[in-house]
TORTOR-936950 format. One record per residue (C-alpha): residue in one letter; x, y, z. Coordinates in steps of 0.5 Angstrom, whole numbers, plus 500, padded with zeros to 3 digits. Example, Ala and Ser with C-alpha at 12.3 -4.5 7.8 and 13.67 -1.06 7.14 Angstrom:
# TORTOR-936950
A525491516S527498514
***
This chain:
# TORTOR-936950
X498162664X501156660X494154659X492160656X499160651X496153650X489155647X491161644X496157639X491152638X485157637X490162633X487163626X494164623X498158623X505161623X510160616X510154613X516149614X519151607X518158608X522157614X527154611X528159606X528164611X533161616X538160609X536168606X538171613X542167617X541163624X538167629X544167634X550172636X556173633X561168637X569171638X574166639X572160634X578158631X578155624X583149623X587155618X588159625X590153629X595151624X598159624X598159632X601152631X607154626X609160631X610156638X617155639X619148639X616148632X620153630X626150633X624144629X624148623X630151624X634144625X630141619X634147615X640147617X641139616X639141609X645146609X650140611X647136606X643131610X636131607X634124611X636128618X631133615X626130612X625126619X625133622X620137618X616130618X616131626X613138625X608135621X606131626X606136631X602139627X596134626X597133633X596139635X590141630X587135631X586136639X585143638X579142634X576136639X577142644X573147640X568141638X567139645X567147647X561148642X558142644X557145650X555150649X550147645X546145651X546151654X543155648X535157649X529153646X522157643X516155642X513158635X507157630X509153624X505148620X498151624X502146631X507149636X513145635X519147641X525148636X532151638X533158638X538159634X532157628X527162629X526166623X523172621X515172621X515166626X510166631X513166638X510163644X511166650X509164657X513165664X519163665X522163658X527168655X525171648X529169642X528175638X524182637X518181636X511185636X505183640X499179637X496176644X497179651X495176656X498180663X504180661X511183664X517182662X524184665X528188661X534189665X539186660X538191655X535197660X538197666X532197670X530192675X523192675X517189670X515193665X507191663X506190655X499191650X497187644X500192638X495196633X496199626X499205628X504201633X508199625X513194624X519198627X521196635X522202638X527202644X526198650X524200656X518203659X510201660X504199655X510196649X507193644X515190643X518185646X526184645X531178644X534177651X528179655X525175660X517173662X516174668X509174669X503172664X504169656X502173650X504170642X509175638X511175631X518175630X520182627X528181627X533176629X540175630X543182629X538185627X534185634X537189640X541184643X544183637X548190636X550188643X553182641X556186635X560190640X561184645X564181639X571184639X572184646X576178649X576175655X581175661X584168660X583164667X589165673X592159670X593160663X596167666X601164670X602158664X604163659X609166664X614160666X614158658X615166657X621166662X623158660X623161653X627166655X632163658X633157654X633162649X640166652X643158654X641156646X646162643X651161649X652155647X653157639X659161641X662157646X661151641X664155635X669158638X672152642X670146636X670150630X664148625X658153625X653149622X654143628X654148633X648151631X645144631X648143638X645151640X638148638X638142641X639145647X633150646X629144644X631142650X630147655X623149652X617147657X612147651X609141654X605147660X600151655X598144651X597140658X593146660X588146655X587139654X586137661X581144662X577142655X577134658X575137665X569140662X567133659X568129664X564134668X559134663X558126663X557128670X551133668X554138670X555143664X562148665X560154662X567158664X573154664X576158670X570154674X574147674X581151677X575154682X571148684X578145687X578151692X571151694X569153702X562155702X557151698X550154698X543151696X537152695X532147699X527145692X529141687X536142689X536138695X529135695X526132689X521137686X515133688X511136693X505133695X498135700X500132707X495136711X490140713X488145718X482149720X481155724X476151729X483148730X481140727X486137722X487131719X492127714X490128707X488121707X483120711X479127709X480125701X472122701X470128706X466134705X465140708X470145710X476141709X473139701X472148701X480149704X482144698X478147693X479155695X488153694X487151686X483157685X488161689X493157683X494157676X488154672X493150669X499149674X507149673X509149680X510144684X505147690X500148685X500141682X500138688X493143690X490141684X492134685X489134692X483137689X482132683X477128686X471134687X468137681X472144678X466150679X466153673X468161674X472166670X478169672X478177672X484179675X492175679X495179684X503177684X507175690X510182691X516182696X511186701X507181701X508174700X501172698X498171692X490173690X486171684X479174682X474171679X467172677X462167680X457164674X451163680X452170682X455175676X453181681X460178685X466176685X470171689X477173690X483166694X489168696X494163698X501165701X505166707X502164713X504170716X501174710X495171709X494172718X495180716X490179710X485176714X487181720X486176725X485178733X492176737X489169740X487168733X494169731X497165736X493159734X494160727X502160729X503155734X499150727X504153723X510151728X508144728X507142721X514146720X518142726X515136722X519138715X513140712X512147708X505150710X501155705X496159709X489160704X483165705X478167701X474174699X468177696X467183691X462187689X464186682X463193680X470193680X477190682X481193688X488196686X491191692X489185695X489189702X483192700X478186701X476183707X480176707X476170711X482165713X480158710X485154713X492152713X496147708X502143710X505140703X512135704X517135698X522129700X530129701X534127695X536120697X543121695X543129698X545126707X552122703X553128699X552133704X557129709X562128703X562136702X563136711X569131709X572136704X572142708X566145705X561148708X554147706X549152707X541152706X537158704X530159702X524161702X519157708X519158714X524158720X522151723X521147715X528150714X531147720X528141719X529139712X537141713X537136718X534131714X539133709X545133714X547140715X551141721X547144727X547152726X544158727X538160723X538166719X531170718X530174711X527179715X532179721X538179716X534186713X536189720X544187720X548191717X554188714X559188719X554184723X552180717X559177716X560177723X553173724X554168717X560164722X554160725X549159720X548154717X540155715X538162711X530162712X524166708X530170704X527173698X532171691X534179692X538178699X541173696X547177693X547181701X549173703X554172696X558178699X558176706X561170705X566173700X567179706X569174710X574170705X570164703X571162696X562161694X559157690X552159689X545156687X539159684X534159678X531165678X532171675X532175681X538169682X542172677X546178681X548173686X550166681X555172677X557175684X559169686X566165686X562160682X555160680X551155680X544154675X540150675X538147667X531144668X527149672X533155671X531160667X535163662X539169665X540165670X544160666X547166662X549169669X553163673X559158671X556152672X549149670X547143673X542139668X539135672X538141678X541135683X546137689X549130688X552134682X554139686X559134689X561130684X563136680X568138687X570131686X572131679X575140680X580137686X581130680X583135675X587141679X591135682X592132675X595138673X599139678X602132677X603134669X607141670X611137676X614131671X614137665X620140670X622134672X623131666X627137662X632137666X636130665X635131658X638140657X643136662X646132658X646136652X649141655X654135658X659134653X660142651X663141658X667134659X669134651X666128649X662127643X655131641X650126645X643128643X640132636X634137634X632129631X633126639X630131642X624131637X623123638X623124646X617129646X613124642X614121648X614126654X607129650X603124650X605122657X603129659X596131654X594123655X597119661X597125667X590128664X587119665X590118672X584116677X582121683X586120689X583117694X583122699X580128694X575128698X578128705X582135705X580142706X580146699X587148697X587156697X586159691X591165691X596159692X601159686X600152681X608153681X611154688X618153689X617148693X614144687X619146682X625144688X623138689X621137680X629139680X631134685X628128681X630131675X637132678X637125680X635122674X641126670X647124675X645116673X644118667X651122666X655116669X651112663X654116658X661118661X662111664X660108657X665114654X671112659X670104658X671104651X664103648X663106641X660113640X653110637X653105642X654111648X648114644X644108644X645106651X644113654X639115650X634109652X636109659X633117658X627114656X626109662X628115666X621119663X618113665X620112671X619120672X611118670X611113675X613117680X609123678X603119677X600119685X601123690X601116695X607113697X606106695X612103690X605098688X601103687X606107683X606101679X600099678X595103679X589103673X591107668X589105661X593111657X598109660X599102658X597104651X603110650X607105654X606100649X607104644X614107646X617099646X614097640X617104638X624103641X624095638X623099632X629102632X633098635X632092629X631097623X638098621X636105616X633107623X638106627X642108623X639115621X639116629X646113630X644109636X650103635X647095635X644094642X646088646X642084652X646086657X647093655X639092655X638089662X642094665X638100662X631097665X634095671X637103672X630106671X627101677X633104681X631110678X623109681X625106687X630113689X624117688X619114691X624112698X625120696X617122696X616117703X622121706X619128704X612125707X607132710X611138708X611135701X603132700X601139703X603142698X602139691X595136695X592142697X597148694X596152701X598158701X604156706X608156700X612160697X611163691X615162685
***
């Protein structure tokens, strides 16, 4: 069917618009694209910035240093703010650039007419009265009507609801400009979304955008919004409830401070300070940032995120089910051997110079496949045959693969005898057995044939060939008598890397499962090859009579799904999810689409996967390898462990600083910290969270655990016990710092100066901590981590800064800093790191269980 596009395009008198007419079109009436909710502008990013809490804590600081007369306290502040929102807007905008990127490699392609030569442009290009050419597989761009037909059918589902083909016809005068409704036969219309799922045609684009069908749709699409991911959810929660509560501390502190010490104004400082303080902004960034990042990271791995919830799932992945072609293998399917009925076989190599029966076997299997070839089976047939001479014949009429009928027919008119017709079928052995109506010991031979080239990993193609008569063509290809040719056995070879990632997914705790379409005994073999556990072998047929209790109870021990149709696909998705497996899923098909969107993660393939397919799963592997599969499970499990290590040192690092807040209220001493200090620290903690968690290397057994529950809650109480511990550890030497100063004497700018640093070795000392799940004081030290070393760089030059710059240190009212006093603070956040990690070895199992795996043991928050 490709051929026949191919010559129409060349052979079509009008040589569709020309470029500039294009141009004008596509600058008149817009792109050829739906409109797309969410997209936020950087005005939008600063108005959802200015309400965040801790930039209006920031504001508010900032104003009420102005009503004490302070305009450099203040103008610190509101350039603080500032920054806070360049920083945010930078990085969201990053997010939304990076999102539509990837959107952008996901968007569909056309093929159209213009300047008299096809040219491949990107959908969203096509304009009105562009010529379209259409060929199986391709999902149409936009409404168009019918120029050139040949057997075509498309699937409307999309905009119809209805699962079957719908045949179409070459539009006529009377047919107009206008597309009617979708659905039904013999539409000279086609429609934006729908998918080619046999034959080819060339079509004129009659709307685009949101004129077509597709596009009211989207029009109504536009105003919903989609449910955020489970974590945003449970994000948005804790920093609600945490706003809440450091909101109530906030004024209790206000009126005790004003009541107690008299001085409003301060105590509204102090009240700010605290709700500053208190407030874990740091959750909804860290979750944005690392899932915007995750995408990326997975992307360079050539695997596109679709759905950002993907990446929080793929940690949790128990069952990975995978095709067998392209996936699995390499996509290359080669002849290896030929059987004939007499019983006499030979390797491909030794009969290629040969004629006679095998030289007719070989030539009857191009005339059963498509003149010009796409899949692999038929380029290899045509590969095979290419050196015999083609016999010039016309091709009348294709008979399908049905799912009754797992064989395909072609009708041709014979140029030596025009009062005949010769009609090849290629198919499943057992279909082309049933063609043929073979005796039972004819049958026998055939299957103990078809069972040897299987055991052998070989797929095996059954061929036969027919005679009509030539006054007509039968309504089914069981109504003429098949004479059987032969038996074709073809190899496609195993992925070398395929066996290393199977066994890494087996490692993982994941199931890895096959299903496809080859015979019983080629799918145990190539499994095997492919290092798939030993397992049941599971028969589309014999899955047909299980209902599905039975099917969920027979699915624990398989591990081979053979001859399944792409419809029982969705039947084996529920199975598993009935059994409380968390799915991913492979497919291409159209036919695939149910089960890739009924799965816990869909997964498309991006070179041979059609459209809907794309469209319908969360994942789509660009270069339709499992090792991708893989690697992306690997870089889930990194990025949910990262964002795991994130939220904890957020908890952890909060409390030390609302302690020493709240701290003089208590003991009397002296205000500590101001709006302006604990908007200095979050230029530290922020980064360590959106840039030196996000950078931390995979931990080296990711890949060695079972899948973490998914319903296990990000905040456990047992992680945030444990965050309050490092976090309560921190504030009690940081307290004897301060309260020790105070009561030896020192100054209140020294007693700032020196607890203030030692805070900032504490956050340092908390990152160490944080950063690694593995106990090692060497590796909390050392481990490789480029963003860390750079923010770490950063803080010191900052702190230099401060400590040397008279005005500064002055305006932050830190007092001079001496050598000792600067030795001693270093020295307290190595005892600070060193504590931790004794406390993370004594913790050991129970503690690596949950932040590794997050089970479902914990309890939940």
């Amino acid at each position: 069917m490709t051929g026949f596009a191919g010559q129409e395009c060349s052979r079509s008198s009008d040589g569709g618009l020309s470029s500039a007419e294009a141009a004008a079109l596509l600058a008149s009436e817009g792109p050829n694209e739906l409109p797309r909710a969410g997209r936020r502008s950087p005005f939008r990013i600063v108005v959802e910035v200015v309400r965040e809490p801790m930039l209006a804590l920031l504001l508010a600081g900032g104003l009420t240093y102005f009503l004490l007369g302070d305009p450099a306290e203040a103008l610190i502040l509101l350039a603080f703010a500032t920054f806070s929102i360049l920083v945010t807007v930078v990085q969201e905008s990053r997010t939304e650039h990076v999102l539509e990127a990837l959107r952008d490699l996901s968007s569909p392609r056309a093929l159209v007419i213009r300047d008299g030569t096809r040219q491949r442009i990107a959908g969203r290009e096509v304009v009105r009265s562009d010529l379209l050419v259409l060929e199986q597989g391709d999902r149409v761009a936009a409404d168009g009507l019918l120029l050139k037909v040949d057997d075509l059918q498309l699937d409307e589902s999309l905009l119809t609801g209805e699962a079957l083909p719908v045949g179409k016809r070459v539009a006529t005068a009377a047919d107009g400009e206008a597309a009617g409704r979708p659905g039904g036969e013999g539409q000279p219309f086609v429609y934006s979304g729908s998918l080619v799922t046999r034959g080819a045609a060339i079509a004129r684009v009659v709307a685009t955008g949101e004129r077509s069908e597709m596009g009211r749709i989207g029009l109504a699409l536009a105003t919903l919004d989609a449910e955020p991911p489970r974590l945003q959810r449970e994000t948005a929660r804790v920093v609600r409830l945490c706003a809440v509560g450091g909101g109530a501390v906030a004024c209790l502190v206000v009126l005790l401070f004003g009541l107690l010490r008299g001085g409003w104004i301060e105590a509204l400082l102090a009240g700010i300070a605290i709700g500053m303080s208190m407030l874990p902004e740091e959750f909804p960034v860290v979750l944005t940032i690392f899932l915007a990042m995750g995408a990326w990271r997975i992307a360079r791995a050539n695997v596109l995120t679709r759905k950002a919830a993907a990446i929080e799932t793929l940690g949790s992945a128990t069952v990975l089910c995978t095709d067998k072609t392209g996936t699995l293998t390499e996509n290359r399917m080669a002849v290896t051997r030929l059987w004939l009925p007499s019983g006499e076989s030979a390797e491909l190599d030794a009969i290629a110079s040969a004629d006679g029966p095998f030289r007719d076997l070989l030539a009857n299997s191009v005339l059963a496949s498509a003149p010009v070839p796409v899949d692999p089976m038929e380029i290899a047939f045509h590969s095979a045959a290419a050196i015999k001479a083609d016999d010039r014949r016309v091709l009348l009429h294709t008979y399908g693969l049905r799912p009754d009928l797992l064989a395909m027919s072609n009708v041709w008119q014979d140029s030596d005898m025009p009062g005949r017709q010769m009609i090849t079928a290629k198919g499943a052995p057992e279909a082309i057995a049933g063609l043929c109506r073979l005796a039972a010991d004819e049958r026998e031979r055939l299957t103990r044939a078809v069972d040897t080239m299987a055991r052998e990993g070989m797929r095996v193609i059954g061929v036969a060939t027919a005679r009509g008569d030539g006054s007509s063509i039968a309504s089914s290809q069981r109504d003429y008598e098949f004479t059987l040719s032969g038996l074709i056995g073809l190899s496609d070879p195993i992925r070398p890397a395929v066996p290393a990632a199977v066994a890494e997914c087996r490692g993982a705790g994941i199931k890895v499962v096959m299903i496809t379409g080859d015979y019983a005994a080629t799918a145990r073999s190539i499994a095997a090859q492919a290092g798939i556990e030993d397992g049941d072998v599971l028969t589309g047929e014999e899955l047909d009579r299980l209902d599905e209790a039975a099917l969920a109870d027979r699915l624990r021990a398989v591990t081979v799904f053979a001859r399944i149709m792409p419809e029982q696909k969705l039947r084996i998705v529920t199975a598993f999810k009935a059994n409380g497996e968390v799915v991913a899923m492979t497919g291409d098909g159209v036919n695939d689409a149910p089960s890739l969107k009924a799965a816990h993660i869909g997964i498309a393939m991006g070179k041979r996967g059609t459209d809907v397919a794309r469209e319908a799963s969360a994942i789509v592997l660009l270069d339709d390898d499992f090792g991708s599969i893989v690697r992306a499970i690997r870089l889930g499990r990194r990025i949910y462990d990262n964002i795991r290590k994130a939220m904890a040192f957020i908890f952890a690092v909060h409390v030390p600083i609302a302690g020493l807040a709240l701290l003089p209220l208590l003991t009397g001493l002296p205000i500590l910290f101001g709006p302006i200090h604990i908007a200095l620290l979050e230029m530290i903690i922020d980064p360590a969270c959106a840039l030196v968690f996000e950078g931390e290397p995979e931990e080296s057994d990711v890949m060695r655990r079972k899948p973490r529950d998914p319903d296990a809650r990000l905040f456990s109480l047992r992680m945030i016990s444990w965050s309050v511990i490092e976090g309560g550890i921190a504030f009690l030497l940081l307290a004897a710092i301060f309260v020790g100063g105070s009561l030896a004497g020192m100054s209140e700018p020294e007693v700032r100066a020196a607890t203030f640093f030692a805070l900032v070795g504490a956050i340092f000392a908390l990152i160490f901590a944080n950063r690694s799940f593995d106990t090692s004081f060497v590796h909390a030290l050392l481990g490789a981590n480029k963003a860390l070393r750079y923010v770490a760089a950063g803080v010191a030059a900052a702190a230099i800064v401060i400590l040397l710059v008279a005005p500064i240190r002055m305006l932050l009212g830190f007092g001079e800093a001496t050598g000792m006093g600067m030795v001693s603070l270093a020295s307290s956040a190595v005892v600070m790191l060193m504590v931790f990690e004794a406390l993370k070895r004594i913790a050991g199992t129970a503690r690596r269980r949950d932040v590794m795996e997050a089970r479902s043991l914990d309890v939940e928050a």
